[in-house]
C-alpha positions as a LaTeX table, in Angstrom:
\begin{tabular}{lrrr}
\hline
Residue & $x$ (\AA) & $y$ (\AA) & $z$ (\AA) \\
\hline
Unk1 & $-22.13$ & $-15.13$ & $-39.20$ \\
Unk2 & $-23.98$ & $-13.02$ & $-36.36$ \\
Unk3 & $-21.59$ & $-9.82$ & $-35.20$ \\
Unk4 & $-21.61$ & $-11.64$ & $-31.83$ \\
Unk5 & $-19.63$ & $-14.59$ & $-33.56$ \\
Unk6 & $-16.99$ & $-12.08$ & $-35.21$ \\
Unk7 & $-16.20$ & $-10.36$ & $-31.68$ \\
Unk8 & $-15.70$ & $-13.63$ & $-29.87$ \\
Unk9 & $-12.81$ & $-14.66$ & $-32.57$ \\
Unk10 & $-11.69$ & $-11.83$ & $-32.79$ \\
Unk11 & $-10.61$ & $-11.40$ & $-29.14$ \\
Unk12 & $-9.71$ & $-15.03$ & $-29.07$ \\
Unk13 & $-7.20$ & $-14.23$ & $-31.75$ \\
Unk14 & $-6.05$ & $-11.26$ & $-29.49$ \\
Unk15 & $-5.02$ & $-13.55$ & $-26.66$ \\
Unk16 & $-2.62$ & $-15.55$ & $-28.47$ \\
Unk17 & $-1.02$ & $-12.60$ & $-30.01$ \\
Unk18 & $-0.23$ & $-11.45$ & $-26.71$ \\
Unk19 & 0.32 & $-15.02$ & $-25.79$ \\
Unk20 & 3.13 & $-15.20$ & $-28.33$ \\
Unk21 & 4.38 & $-11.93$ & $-27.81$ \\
Unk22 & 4.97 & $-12.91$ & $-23.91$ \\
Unk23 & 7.00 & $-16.12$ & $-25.51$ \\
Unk24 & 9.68 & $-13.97$ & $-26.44$ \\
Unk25 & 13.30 & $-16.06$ & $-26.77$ \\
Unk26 & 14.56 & $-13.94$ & $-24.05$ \\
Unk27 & 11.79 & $-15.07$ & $-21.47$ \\
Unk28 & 12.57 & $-18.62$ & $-22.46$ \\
Unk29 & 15.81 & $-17.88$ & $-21.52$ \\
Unk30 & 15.06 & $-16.58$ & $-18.13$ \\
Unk31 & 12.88 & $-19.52$ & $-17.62$ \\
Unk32 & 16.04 & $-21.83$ & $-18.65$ \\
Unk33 & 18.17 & $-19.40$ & $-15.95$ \\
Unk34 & 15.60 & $-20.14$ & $-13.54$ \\
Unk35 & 16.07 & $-24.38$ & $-13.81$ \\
Unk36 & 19.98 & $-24.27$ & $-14.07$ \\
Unk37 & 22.02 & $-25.66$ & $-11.48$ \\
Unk38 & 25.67 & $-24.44$ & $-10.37$ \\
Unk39 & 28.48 & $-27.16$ & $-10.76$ \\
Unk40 & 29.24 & $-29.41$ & $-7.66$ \\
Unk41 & 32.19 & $-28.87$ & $-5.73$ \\
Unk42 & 35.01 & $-30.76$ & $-6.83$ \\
Unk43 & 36.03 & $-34.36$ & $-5.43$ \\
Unk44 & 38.46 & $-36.06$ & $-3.80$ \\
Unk45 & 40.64 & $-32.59$ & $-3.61$ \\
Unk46 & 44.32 & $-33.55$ & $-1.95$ \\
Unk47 & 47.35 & $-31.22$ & $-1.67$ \\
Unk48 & 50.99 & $-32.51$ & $-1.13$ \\
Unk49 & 54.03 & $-30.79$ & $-0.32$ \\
Unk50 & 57.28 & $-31.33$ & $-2.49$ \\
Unk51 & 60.33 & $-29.25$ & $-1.09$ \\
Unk52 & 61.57 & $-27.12$ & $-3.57$ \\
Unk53 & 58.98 & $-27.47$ & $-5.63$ \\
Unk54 & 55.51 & $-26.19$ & $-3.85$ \\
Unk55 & 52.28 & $-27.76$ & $-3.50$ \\
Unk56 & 50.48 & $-30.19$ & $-5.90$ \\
Unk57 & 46.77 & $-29.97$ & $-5.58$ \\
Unk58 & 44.81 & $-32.75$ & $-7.64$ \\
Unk59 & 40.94 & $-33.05$ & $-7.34$ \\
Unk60 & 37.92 & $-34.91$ & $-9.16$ \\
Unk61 & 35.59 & $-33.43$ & $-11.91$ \\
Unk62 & 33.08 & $-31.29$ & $-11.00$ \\
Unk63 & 29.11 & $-32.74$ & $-12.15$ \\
Unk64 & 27.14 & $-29.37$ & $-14.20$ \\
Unk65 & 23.44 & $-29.58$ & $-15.84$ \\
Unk66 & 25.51 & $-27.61$ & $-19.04$ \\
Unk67 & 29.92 & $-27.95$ & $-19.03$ \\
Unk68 & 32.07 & $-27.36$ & $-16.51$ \\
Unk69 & 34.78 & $-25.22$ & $-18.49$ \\
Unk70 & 37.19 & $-24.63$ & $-15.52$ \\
Unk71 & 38.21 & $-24.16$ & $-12.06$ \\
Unk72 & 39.16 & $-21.42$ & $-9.53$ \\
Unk73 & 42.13 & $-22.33$ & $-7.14$ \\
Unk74 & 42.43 & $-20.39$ & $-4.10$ \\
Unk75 & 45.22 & $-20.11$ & $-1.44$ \\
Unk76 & 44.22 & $-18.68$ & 2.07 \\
Unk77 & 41.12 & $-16.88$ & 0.16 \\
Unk78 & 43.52 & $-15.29$ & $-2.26$ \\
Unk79 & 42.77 & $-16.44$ & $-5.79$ \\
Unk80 & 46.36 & $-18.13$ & $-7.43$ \\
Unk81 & 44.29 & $-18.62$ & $-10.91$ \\
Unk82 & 40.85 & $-18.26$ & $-12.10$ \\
Unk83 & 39.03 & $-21.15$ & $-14.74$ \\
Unk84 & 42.40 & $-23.27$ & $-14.88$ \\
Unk85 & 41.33 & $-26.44$ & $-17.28$ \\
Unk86 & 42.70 & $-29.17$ & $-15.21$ \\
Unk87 & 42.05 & $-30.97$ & $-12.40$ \\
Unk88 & 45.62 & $-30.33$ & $-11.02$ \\
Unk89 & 47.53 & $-27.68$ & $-10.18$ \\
Unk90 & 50.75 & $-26.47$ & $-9.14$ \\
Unk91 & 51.37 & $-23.93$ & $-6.17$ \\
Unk92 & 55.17 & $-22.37$ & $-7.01$ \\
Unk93 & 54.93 & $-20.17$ & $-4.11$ \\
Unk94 & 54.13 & $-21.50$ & $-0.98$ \\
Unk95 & 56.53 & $-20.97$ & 2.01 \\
Unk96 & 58.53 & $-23.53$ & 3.04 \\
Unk97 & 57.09 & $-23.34$ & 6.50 \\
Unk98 & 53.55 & $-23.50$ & 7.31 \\
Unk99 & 49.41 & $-24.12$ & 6.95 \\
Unk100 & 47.79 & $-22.81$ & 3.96 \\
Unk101 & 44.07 & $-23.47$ & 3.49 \\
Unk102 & 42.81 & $-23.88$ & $-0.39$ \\
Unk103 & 39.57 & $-24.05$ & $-2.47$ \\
Unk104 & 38.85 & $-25.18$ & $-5.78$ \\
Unk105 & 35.67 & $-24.12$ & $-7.30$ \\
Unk106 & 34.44 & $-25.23$ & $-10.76$ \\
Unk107 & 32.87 & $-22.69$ & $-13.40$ \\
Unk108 & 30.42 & $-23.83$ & $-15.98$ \\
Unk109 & 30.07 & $-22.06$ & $-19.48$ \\
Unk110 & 27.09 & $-19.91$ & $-17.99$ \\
Unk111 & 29.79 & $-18.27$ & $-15.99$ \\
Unk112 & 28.39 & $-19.93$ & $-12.56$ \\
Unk113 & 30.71 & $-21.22$ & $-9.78$ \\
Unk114 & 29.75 & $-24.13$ & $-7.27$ \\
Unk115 & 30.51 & $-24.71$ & $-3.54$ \\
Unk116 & 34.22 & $-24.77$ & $-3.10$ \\
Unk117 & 36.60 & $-27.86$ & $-1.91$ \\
Unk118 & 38.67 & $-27.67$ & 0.90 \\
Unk119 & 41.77 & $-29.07$ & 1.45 \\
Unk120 & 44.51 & $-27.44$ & 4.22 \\
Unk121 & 48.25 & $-28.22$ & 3.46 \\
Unk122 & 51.01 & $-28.48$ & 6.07 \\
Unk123 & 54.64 & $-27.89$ & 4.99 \\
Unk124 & 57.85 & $-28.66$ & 6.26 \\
Unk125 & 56.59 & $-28.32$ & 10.48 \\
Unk126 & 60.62 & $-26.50$ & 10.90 \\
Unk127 & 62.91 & $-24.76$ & 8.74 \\
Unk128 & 65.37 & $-27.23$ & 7.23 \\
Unk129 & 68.74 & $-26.96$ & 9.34 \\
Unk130 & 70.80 & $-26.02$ & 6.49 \\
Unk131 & 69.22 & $-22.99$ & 4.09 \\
Unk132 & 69.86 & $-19.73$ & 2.25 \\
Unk133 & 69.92 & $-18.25$ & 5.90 \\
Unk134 & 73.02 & $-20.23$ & 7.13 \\
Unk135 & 74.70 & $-22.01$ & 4.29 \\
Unk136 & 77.47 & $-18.47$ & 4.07 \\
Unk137 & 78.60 & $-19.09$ & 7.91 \\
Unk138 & 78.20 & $-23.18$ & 8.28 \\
Unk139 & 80.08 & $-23.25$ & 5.32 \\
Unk140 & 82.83 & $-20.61$ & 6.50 \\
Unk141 & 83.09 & $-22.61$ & 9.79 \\
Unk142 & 83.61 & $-25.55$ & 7.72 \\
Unk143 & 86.69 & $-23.80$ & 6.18 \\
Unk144 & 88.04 & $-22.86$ & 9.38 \\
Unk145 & 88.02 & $-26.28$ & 10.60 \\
Unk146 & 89.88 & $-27.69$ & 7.96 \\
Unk147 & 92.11 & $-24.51$ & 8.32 \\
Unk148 & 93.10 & $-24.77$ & 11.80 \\
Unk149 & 91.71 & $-21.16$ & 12.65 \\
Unk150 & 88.61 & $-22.91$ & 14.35 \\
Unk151 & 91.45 & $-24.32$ & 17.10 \\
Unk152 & 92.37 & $-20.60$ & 18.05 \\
Unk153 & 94.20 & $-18.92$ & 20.86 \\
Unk154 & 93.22 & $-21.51$ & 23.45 \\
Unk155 & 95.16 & $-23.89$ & 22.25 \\
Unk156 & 98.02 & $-21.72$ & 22.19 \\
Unk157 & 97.53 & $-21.52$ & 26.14 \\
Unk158 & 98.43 & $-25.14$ & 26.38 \\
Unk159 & 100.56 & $-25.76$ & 22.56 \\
Unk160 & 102.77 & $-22.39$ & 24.45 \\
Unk161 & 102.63 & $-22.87$ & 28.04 \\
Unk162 & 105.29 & $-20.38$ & 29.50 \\
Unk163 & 107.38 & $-22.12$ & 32.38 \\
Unk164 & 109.27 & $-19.43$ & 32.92 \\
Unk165 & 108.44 & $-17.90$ & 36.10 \\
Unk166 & 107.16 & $-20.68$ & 37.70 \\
Unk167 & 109.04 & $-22.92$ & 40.42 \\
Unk168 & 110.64 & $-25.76$ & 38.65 \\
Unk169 & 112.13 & $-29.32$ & 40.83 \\
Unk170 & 114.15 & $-30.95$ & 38.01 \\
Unk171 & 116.11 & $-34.05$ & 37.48 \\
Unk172 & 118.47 & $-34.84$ & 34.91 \\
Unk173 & 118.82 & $-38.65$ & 33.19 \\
Unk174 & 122.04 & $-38.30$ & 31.56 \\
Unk175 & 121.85 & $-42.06$ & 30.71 \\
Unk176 & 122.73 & $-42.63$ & 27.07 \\
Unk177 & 120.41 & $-45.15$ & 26.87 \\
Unk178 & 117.26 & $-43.49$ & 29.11 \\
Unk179 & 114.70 & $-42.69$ & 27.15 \\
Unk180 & 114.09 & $-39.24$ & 29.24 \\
Unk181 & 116.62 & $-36.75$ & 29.39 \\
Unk182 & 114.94 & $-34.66$ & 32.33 \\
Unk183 & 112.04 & $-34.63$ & 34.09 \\
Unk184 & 110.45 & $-31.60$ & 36.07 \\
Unk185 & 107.55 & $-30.63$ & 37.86 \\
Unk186 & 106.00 & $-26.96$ & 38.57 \\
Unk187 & 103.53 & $-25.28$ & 40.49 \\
Unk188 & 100.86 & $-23.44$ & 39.12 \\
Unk189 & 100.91 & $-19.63$ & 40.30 \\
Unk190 & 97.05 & $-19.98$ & 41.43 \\
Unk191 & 97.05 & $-24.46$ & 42.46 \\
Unk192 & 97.63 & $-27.31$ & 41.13 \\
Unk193 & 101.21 & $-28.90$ & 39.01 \\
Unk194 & 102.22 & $-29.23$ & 36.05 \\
Unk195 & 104.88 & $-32.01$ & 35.11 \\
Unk196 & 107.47 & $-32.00$ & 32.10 \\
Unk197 & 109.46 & $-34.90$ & 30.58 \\
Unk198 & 111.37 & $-34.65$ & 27.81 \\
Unk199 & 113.01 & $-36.85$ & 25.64 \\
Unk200 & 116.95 & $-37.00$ & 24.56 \\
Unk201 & 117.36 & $-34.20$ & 21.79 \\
Unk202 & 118.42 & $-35.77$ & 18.11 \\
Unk203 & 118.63 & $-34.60$ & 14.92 \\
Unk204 & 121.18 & $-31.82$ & 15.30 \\
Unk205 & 118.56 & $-30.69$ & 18.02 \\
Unk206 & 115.58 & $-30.41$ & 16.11 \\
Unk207 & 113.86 & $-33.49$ & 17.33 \\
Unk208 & 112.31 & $-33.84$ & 20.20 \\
Unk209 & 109.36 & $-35.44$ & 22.56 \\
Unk210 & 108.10 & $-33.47$ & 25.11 \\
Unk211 & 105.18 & $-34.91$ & 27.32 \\
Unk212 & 103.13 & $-32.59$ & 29.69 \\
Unk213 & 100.65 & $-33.53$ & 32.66 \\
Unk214 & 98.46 & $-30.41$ & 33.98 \\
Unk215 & 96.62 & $-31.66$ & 37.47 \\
Unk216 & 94.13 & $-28.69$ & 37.50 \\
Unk217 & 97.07 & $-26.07$ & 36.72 \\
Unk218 & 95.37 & $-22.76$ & 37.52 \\
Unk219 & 97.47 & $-20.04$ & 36.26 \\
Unk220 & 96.02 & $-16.48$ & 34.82 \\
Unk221 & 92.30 & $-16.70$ & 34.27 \\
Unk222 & 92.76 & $-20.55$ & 33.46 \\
Unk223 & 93.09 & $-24.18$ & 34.54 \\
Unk224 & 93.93 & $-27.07$ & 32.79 \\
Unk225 & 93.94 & $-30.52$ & 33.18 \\
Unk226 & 94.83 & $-33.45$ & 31.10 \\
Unk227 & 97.90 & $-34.72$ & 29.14 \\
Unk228 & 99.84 & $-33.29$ & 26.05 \\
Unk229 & 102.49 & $-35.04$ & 24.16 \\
Unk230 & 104.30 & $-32.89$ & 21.47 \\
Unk231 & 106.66 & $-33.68$ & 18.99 \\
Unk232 & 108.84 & $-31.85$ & 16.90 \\
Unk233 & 111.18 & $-32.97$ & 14.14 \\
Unk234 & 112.95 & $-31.18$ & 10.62 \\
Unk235 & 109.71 & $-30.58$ & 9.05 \\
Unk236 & 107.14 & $-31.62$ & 10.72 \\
Unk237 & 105.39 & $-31.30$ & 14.58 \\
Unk238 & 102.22 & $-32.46$ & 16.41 \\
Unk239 & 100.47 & $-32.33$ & 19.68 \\
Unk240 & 98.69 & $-34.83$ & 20.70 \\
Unk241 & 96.19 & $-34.02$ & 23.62 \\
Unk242 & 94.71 & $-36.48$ & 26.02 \\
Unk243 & 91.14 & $-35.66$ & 27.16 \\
Unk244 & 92.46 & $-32.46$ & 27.77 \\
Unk245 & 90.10 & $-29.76$ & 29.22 \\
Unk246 & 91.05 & $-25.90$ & 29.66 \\
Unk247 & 88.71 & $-23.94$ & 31.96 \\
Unk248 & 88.30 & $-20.04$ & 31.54 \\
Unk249 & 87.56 & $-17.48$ & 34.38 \\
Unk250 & 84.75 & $-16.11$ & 31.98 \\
Unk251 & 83.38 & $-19.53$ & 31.82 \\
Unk252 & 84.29 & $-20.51$ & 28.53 \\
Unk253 & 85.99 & $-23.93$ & 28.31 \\
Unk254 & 87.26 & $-26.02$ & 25.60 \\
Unk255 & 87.90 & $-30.11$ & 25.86 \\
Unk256 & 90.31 & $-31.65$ & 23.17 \\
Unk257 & 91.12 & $-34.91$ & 22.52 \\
Unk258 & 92.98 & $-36.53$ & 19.35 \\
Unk259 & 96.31 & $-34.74$ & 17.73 \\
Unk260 & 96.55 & $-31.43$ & 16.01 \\
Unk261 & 99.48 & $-31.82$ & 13.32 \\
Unk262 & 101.53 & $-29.48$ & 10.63 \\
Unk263 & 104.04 & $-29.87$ & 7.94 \\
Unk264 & 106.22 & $-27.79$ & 7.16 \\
Unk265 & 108.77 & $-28.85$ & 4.20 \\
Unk266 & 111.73 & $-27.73$ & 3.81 \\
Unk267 & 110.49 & $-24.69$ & 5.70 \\
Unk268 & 114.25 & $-23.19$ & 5.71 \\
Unk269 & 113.54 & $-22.67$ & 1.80 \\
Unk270 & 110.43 & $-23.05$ & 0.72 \\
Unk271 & 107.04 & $-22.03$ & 1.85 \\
Unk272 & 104.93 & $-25.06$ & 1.58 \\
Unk273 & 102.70 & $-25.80$ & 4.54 \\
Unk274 & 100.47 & $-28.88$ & 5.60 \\
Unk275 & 98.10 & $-28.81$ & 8.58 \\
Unk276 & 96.18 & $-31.98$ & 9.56 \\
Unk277 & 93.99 & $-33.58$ & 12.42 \\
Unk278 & 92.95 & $-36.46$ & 13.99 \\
Unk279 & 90.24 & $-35.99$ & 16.41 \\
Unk280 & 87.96 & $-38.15$ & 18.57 \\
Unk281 & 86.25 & $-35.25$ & 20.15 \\
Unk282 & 86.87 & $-31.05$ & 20.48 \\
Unk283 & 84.26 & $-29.38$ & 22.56 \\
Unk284 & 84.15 & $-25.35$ & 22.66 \\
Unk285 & 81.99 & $-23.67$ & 24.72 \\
Unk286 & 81.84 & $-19.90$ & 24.87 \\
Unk287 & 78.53 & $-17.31$ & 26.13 \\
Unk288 & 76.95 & $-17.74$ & 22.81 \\
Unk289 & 77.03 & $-21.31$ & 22.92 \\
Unk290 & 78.53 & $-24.77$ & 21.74 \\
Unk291 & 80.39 & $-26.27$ & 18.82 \\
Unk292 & 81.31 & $-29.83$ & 19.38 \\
Unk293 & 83.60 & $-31.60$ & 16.67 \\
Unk294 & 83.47 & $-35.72$ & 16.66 \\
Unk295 & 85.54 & $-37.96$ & 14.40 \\
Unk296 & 87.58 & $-34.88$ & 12.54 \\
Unk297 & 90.13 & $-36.64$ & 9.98 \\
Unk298 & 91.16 & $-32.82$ & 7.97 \\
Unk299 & 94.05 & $-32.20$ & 5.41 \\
Unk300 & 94.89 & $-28.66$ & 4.30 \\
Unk301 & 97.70 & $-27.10$ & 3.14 \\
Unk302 & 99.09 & $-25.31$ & $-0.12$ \\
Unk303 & 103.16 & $-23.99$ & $-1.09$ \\
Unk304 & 106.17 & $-24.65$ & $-3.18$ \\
Unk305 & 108.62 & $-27.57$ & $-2.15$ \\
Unk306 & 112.19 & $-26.84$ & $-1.38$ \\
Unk307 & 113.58 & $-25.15$ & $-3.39$ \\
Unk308 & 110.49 & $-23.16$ & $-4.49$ \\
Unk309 & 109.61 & $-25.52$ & $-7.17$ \\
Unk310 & 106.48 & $-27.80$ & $-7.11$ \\
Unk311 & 103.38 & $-26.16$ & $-6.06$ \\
Unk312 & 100.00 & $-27.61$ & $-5.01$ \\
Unk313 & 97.42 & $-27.20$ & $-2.67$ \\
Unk314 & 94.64 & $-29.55$ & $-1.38$ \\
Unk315 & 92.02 & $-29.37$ & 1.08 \\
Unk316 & 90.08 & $-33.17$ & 2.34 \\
Unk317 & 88.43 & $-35.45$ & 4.91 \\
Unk318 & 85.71 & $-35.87$ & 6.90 \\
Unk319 & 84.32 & $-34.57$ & 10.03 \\
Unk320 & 80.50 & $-34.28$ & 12.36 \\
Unk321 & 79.75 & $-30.47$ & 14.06 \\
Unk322 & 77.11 & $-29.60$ & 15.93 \\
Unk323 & 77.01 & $-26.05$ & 16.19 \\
Unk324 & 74.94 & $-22.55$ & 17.39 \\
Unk325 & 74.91 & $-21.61$ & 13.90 \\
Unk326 & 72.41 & $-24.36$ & 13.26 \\
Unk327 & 70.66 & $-24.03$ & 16.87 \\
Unk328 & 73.26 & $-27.29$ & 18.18 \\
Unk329 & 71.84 & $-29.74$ & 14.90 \\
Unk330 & 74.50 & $-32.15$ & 13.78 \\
Unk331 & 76.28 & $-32.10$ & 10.46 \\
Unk332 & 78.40 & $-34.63$ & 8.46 \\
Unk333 & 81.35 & $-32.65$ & 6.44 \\
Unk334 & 82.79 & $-34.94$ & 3.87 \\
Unk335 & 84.81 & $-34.36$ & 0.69 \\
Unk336 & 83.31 & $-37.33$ & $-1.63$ \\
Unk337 & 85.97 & $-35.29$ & $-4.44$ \\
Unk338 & 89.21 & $-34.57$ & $-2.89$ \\
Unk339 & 89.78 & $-30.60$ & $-3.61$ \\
Unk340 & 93.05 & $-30.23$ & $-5.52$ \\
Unk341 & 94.96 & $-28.21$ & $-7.24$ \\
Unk342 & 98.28 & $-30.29$ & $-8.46$ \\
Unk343 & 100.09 & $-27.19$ & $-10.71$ \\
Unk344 & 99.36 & $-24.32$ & $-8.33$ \\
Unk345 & 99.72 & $-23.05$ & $-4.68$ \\
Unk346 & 96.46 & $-20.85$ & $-5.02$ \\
Unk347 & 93.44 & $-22.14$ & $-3.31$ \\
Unk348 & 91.23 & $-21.96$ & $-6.21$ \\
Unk349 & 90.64 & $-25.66$ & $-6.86$ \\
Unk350 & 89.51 & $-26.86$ & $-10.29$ \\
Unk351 & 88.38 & $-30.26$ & $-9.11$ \\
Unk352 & 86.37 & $-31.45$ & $-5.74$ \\
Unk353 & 83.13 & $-31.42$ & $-4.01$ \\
Unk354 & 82.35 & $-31.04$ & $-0.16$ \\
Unk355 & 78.94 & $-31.96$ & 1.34 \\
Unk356 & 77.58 & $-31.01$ & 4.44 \\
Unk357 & 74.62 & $-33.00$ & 5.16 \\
Unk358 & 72.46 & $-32.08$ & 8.45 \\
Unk359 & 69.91 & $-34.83$ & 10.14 \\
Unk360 & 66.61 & $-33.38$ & 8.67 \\
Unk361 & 67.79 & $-34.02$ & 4.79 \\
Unk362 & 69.14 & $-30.69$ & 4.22 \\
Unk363 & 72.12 & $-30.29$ & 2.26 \\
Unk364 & 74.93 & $-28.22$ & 0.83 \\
Unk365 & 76.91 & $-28.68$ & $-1.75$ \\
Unk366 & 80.24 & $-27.10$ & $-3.10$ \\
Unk367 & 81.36 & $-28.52$ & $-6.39$ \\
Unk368 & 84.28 & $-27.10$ & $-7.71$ \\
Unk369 & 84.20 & $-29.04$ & $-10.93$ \\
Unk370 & 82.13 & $-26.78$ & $-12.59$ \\
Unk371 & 84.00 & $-25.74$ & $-15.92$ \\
Unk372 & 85.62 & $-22.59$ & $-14.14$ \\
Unk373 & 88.52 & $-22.97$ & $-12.43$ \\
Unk374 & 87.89 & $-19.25$ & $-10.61$ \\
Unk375 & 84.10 & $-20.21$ & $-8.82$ \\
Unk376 & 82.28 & $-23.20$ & $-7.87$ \\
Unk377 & 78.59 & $-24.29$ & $-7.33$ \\
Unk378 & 76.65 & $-23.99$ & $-4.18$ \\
Unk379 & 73.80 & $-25.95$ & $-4.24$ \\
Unk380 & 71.44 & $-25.97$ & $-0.95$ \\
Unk381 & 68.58 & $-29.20$ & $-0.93$ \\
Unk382 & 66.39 & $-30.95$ & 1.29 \\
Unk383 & 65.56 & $-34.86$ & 0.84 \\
Unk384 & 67.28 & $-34.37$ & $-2.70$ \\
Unk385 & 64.90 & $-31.74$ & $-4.21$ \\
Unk386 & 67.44 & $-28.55$ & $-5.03$ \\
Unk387 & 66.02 & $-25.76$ & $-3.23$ \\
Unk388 & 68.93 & $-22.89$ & $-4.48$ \\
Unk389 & 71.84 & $-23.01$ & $-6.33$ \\
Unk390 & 74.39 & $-20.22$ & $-6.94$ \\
Unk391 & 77.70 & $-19.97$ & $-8.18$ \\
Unk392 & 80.51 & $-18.43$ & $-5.81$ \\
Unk393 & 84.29 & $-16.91$ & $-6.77$ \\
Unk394 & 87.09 & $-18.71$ & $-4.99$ \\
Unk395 & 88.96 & $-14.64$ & $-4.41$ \\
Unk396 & 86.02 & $-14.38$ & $-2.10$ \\
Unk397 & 86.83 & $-17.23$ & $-0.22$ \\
Unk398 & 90.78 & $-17.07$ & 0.46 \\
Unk399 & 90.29 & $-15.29$ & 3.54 \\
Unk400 & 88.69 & $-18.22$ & 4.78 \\
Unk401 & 91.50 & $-20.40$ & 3.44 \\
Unk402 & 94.13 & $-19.41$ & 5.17 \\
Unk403 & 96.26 & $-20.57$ & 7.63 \\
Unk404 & 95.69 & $-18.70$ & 11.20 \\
Unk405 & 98.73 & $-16.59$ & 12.08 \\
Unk406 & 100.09 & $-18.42$ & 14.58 \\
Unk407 & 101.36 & $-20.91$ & 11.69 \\
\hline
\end{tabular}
């Protein structure tokens, strides 16, 4: 073999070492890098809103050259989780109110992420009427309904009207068979009349029907107008009120009409007390608004019978408020659970539930049958879904159930 021959295989042989040493594992490897493909973007991505629960995000598998091995979920460009294995996924935290834009993004086992899906989700387009922000005052206005505070001084304009000073014409019906012992008529010290008719007294003079017409009485800073027929007996009295309307000089104004009643048993010895009304319609208007009460049928009251023995105390019906407190929304108060207590006077009930349920679904609940006779439950929702729950003490709350002073 010629020397010529020997150099020629010799260098041949050279090339392939080199060859092979440029086929190292870790240039295959960058050749492999070079043909890989990031994952697709996921498919069919959807979000839905459940109210007290967040926002459930559900997509289709990604497609990968290697294994998708999870997904990135992002809210508003803010990651929530990072390689989540599922193609669902729960947002705890999103607002009640408002747009939020996610992604999803799948990973493969190479550690590369595809184009991301996009999906925006609307929640509720309003706060619910009823929420953690209100439920202390609707509630508390509820109370004071059923209470007979709500009715307040301006009643006590009408319920008290003071004759005294103004110029009476009145004729006597000393008939012992009339039906009206007198009747009189007054003016108003600023316009208008104001008529009185009352009936025979009976019941050792404790019983008695007085009925009173104001035609636009303007006296003080008010005027009135409408009917008012009171009765008064032993233990018990009640005004009814005929569309009557009372007009302040600051502009406030209030419109009643359906009966206002109380109980008072035995009231000489004991110091049990019933309140109650029957309302078609009580309007309220004052500078920060309206509160308008429709179809009120209310029963509160707590004592000791005569004698100071049997005590009890209850609190029931029904009732529909609109109200500034919830921006003039209307509410349906009912007591599906009468509250009772049948061994005590106290107003901490150990049995009872009152819902308040507003037009957009939300809801509150008071349950007193809770397994302690101190507290009950406050539960706020919307279409069903619990959104808080809480437990309250009834001490907190006696304020509220109490009977104005003027009882």
């Amino acid at each position: 073999m010629s020397l010529v021959h020997l150099i020629r295989i010799a260098l041949l042989s050279l090339v392939v070492l080199i060859t092979a040493c440029n086929s190292s594992p870790d240039n295959n490897q960058a050749q492999d890098d070079d043909l890989h493909t990031p994952p697709t973007a996921p498919g069919e991505l959807a979000g839905v809103f459940y109210p007290g629960t967040g926002v459930e995000l559900t997509w289709t598998a990604a497609i990968d050259d290697v294994q998708v091995i999870g997904y990135d979920v992002l809210r508003d460009s803010v990651v929530l989780v990072s390689a989540v294995d599922a193609t669902t996924y729960l947002d705890t935290t999103a607002g009640l109110v408002g747009d939020y834009d996610y992604e999803v993004q799948a990973i493969d086992d190479k550690g590369t992420r595809g184009p991301a899906a996009l999906v925006r989700v609307t929640t509720l387009v309003a706060a619910p009427i009823l929420s953690q922000k209100n439920w202390f005052l609707v509630v508390g206005a509820v109370f004071d309904v059923y209470t007979h505070a709500f009715y307040g001084d301006t009643l006590e304009r009408v319920t008290r009207f003071d004759y005294t000073d103004l110029p009476e014409r009145r004729y006597d019906f000393p008939y012992s068979n009339s039906p009206v012992e007198y009747y009189a008529e007054y003016d108003c010290t600023d316009g208008g009349l104001v008529t009185r008719r009352g009936s025979p007294v009976s019941c050792d003079g404790r019983c008695r029907t007085v009925t009173q017409m104001f035609y636009a009485c303007a006296i003080a800073d008010a005027s009135l107008l409408g009917r008012l027929v009171a009765n008064s007996d032993y233990t018990a009295s009640s005004d009814t009120f005929e569309s009557l309307s009372i007009t302040q000089s600051d502009g406030s104004s209030t419109f009643i009409d359906g009966t206002l009643s109380k109980s008072t048993i035995g009231s000489i010895y004991s110091d049990d007390f019933r309140v109650f009304a029957e309302l078609l319609r009580y309007e309220a208007s004052i500078s920060t608004g309206t509160t308008l009460l429709t179809n009120v049928d209310s029963v509160f009251g707590y004592g000791r019978d005569e004698g100071g023995g049997t005590a009890s105390a209850e609190l029931s019906g029904s009732l529909t408020m609109a109200s500034p407190l919830i921006d003039n929304a209307s509410v349906t108060v009912t007591t599906p659970v009468r509250f009772v207590n049948e061994s005590s006077e106290l107003r901490t009930f150990p049995v009872g539930t009152l819902r308040i349920d507003a037009e957009d679904g939300s809801a509150i609940e008071l349950e007193a049958d809770n397994g302690d006779a101190s507290s009950f439950a406050i539960t706020l929702s919307v279409n069903g879904v619990i959104q808080e729950s809480s437990t309250e003490q009834w001490d907190d709350w006696l304020e509220w159930l109490s009977f104005p002073d003027a009882l």
